[in-house]
C-alpha positions as CSV (number, residue, x, y, z in Angstrom):
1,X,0.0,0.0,0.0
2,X,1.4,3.5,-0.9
3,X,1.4,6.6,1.5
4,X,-1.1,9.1,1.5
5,X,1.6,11.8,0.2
6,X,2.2,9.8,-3.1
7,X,0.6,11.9,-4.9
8,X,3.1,15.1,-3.9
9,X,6.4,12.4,-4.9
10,X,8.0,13.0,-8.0
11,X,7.4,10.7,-11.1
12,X,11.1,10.4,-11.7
13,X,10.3,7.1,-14.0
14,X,8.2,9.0,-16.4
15,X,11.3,11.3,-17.5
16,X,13.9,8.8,-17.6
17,X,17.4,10.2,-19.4
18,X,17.5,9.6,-23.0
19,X,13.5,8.4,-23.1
20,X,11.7,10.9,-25.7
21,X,8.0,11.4,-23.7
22,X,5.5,13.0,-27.1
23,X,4.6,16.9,-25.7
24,X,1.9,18.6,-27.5
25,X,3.1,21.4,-29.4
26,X,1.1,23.8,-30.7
27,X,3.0,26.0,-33.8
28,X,-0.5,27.9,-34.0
29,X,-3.7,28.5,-32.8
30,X,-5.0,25.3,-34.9
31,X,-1.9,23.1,-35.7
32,X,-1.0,20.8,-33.1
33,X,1.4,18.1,-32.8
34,X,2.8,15.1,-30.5
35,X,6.5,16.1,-30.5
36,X,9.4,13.6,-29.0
37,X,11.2,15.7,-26.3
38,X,13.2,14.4,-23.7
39,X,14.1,15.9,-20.3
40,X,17.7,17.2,-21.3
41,X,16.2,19.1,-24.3
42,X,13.8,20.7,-21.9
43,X,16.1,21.9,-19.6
44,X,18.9,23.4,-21.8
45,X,15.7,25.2,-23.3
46,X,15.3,26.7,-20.2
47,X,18.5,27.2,-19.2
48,X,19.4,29.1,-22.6
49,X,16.0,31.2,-22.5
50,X,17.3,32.5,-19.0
51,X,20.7,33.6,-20.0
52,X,19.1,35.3,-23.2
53,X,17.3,37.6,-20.5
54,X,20.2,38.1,-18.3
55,X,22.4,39.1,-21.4
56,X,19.2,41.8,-22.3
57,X,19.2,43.4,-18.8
58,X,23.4,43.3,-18.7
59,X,23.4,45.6,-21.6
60,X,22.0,48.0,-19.8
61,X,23.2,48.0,-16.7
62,X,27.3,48.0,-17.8
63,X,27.5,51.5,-18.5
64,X,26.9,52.4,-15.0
65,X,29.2,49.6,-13.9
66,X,33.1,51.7,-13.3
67,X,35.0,48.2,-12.8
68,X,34.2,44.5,-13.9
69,X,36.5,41.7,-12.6
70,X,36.4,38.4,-13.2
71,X,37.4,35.3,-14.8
72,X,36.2,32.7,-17.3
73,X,36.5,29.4,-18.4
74,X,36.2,27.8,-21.3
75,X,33.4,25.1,-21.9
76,X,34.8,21.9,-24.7
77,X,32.0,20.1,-24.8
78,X,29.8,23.3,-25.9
79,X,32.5,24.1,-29.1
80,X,34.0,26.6,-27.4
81,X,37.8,27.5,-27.5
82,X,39.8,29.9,-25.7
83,X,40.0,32.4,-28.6
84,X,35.8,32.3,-29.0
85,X,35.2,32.9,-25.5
86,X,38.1,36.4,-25.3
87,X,36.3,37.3,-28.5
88,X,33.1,36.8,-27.0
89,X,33.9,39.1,-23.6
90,X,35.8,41.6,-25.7
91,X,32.9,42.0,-27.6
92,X,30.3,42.3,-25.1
93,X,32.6,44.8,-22.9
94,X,34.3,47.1,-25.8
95,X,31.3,49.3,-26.4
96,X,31.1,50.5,-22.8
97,X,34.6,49.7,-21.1
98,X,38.7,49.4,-21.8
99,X,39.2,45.7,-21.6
100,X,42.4,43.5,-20.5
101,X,41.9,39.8,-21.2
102,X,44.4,37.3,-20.0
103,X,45.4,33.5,-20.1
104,X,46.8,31.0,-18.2
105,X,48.8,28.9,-20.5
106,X,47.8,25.6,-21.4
107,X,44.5,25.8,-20.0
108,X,41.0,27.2,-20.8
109,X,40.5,29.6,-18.2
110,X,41.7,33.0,-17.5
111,X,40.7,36.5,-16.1
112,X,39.7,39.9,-17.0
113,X,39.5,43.4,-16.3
114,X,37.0,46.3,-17.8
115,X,37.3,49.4,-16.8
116,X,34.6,52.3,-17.4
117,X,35.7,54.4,-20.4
């Protein structure tokens, strides 16, 4: 017999990794489709819409930043490379600030420095 509280449990069988569960998708107001989507798919969905919203409010708010410090680090198994990334921040920061990138040899991280121009 289960508990009374199984309903509130998570279903963690329904959304096992690499199982494609059909969502209905709807493209418009009358086409609808069963679309495989798995778990993983969802989630980097998510994760990607969130950083495209943080990116929109960061342009804003770096002019009235003086000093950004930081580091970053390189992620292989999304394609990137140590000269996309620096590209990437130098682009981002040029419009608003004096950038300094550097790199620690031999691996894919390093630091930078923007100050207010």
């Amino acid at each position: 017999m289960s508990s009374p509280n199984s309903a509130c449990k998570k279903k963690l069988y329904k959304c096992r990794p690499g199982a494609a569960t059909p969502v209905d998708t709807h493209s418009s107001r009358r086409q609808r489709r069963l679309r495989p989507c798995d778990a993983a798919t969802l989630e980097n969905g998510v994760r990607q819409a969130l950083a495209d919203r943080i990116s929109d409010n960061l342009v804003g708010l770096l002019p009235r930043i003086r000093c950004l410090v930081g580091e970053w680090h390189v992620l292989p198994e999304h394609g990137q490379t140590p000269a996309s990334v620096m590209h990437n921040l130098r682009s981002i920061l040029a419009a608003t600030h004096q950038v300094e990138i550097g790199r620690r040899a031999g691996v894919g991280l390093g630091y930078f420095r923007a100050m207010l121009k």
